[in-house]
C-alpha positions as CSV (number, residue, x, y, z in Angstrom):
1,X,-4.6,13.2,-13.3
2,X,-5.1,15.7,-16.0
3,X,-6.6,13.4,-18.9
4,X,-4.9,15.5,-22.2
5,X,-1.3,14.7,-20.9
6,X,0.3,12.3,-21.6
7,X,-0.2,9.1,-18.6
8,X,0.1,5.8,-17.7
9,X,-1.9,3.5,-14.8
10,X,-1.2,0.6,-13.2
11,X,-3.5,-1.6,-10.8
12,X,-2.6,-4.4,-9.3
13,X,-3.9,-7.5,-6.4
14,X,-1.2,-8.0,-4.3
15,X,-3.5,-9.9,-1.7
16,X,-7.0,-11.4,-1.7
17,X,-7.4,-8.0,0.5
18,X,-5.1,-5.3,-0.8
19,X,-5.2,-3.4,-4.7
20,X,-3.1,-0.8,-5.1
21,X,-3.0,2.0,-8.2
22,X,-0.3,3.6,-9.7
23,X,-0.4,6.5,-11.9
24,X,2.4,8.6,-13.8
25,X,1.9,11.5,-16.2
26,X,3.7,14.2,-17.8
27,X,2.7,17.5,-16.5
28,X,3.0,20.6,-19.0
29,X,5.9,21.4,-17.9
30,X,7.2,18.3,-18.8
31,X,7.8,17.1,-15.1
32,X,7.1,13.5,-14.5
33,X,4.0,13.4,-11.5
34,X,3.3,10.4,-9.9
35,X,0.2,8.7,-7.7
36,X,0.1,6.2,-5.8
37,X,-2.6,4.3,-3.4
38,X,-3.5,1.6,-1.7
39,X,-6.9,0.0,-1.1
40,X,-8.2,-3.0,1.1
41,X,-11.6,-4.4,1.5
42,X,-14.4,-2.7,-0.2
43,X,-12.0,0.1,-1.6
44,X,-11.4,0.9,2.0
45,X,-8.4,3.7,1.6
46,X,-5.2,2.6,3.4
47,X,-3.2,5.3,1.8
48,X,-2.3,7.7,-0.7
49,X,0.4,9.0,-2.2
50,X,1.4,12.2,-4.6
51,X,4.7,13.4,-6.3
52,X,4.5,16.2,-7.9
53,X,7.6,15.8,-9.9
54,X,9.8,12.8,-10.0
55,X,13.3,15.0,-11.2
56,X,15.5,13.1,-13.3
57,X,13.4,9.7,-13.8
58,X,11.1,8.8,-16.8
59,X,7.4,7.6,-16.4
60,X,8.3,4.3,-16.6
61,X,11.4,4.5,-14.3
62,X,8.9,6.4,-11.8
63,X,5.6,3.8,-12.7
64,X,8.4,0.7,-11.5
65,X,9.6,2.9,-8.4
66,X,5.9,3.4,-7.5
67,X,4.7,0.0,-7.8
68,X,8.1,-1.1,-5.6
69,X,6.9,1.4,-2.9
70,X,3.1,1.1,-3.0
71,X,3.9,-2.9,-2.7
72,X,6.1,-1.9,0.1
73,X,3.9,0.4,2.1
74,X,0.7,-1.9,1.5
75,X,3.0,-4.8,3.1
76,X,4.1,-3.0,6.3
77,X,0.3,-1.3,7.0
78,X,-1.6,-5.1,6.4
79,X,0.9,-6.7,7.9
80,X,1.2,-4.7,10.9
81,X,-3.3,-4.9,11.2
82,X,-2.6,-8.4,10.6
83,X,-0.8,-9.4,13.8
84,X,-2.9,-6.9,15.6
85,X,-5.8,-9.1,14.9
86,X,-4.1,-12.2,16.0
87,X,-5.5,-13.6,19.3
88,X,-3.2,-13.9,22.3
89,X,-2.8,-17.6,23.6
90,X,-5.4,-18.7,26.0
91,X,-5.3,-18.1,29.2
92,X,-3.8,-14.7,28.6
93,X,-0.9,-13.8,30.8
94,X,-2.3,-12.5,34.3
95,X,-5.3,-14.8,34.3
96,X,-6.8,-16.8,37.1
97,X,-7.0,-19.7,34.9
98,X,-4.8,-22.7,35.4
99,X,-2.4,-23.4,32.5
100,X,-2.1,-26.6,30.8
101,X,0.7,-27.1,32.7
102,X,-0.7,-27.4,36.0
103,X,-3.4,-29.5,35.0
């Protein structure tokens, strides 16, 4: 972001494991750009995101929209890494072990 324009930044927790960072500006044109980005643990990057203009909507119209979608996006990639990581009842289907059941 282009620090003699007029901007505006916005950084947020949304999780003991996700920030994200949202950024709007007014290019010299008088478009309104927008950033937006994710981050997990250790300012790992989980994504990024750039408009170059945002036609028709204000900075803060595009700051809210940007904070809706980063939220959004951050939910459905953690989420999704969050079941991965969720172990699979034991035994695991296919295995030689005897269930509980027949016990």
């Amino acid at each position: 972001m282009n620090e003699e324009v007029h901007s505006r930044s916005h950084d947020e927790r949304i999780s003991d494991r996700v920030m994200i960072n949202v950024q709007v500006q007014l290019s010299d044109a008088g478009e309104t750009q927008l950033f937006l980005g994710a981050y997990g643990d250790l300012g790992v990057l989980l994504f990024e995101e750039a408009f170059e203009a945002r036609p028709n909507e204000t900075m803060t119209q595009a700051m809210e929209w940007g904070i809706q979608h980063a939220k959004q996006r951050a939910s459905m990639l953690t989420t999704k890494s969050d079941s991965a990581k969720k172990p699979d009842r034991l035994p695991r289907s296919g295995s030689n072990q005897p269930t509980n059941q027949s016990r």
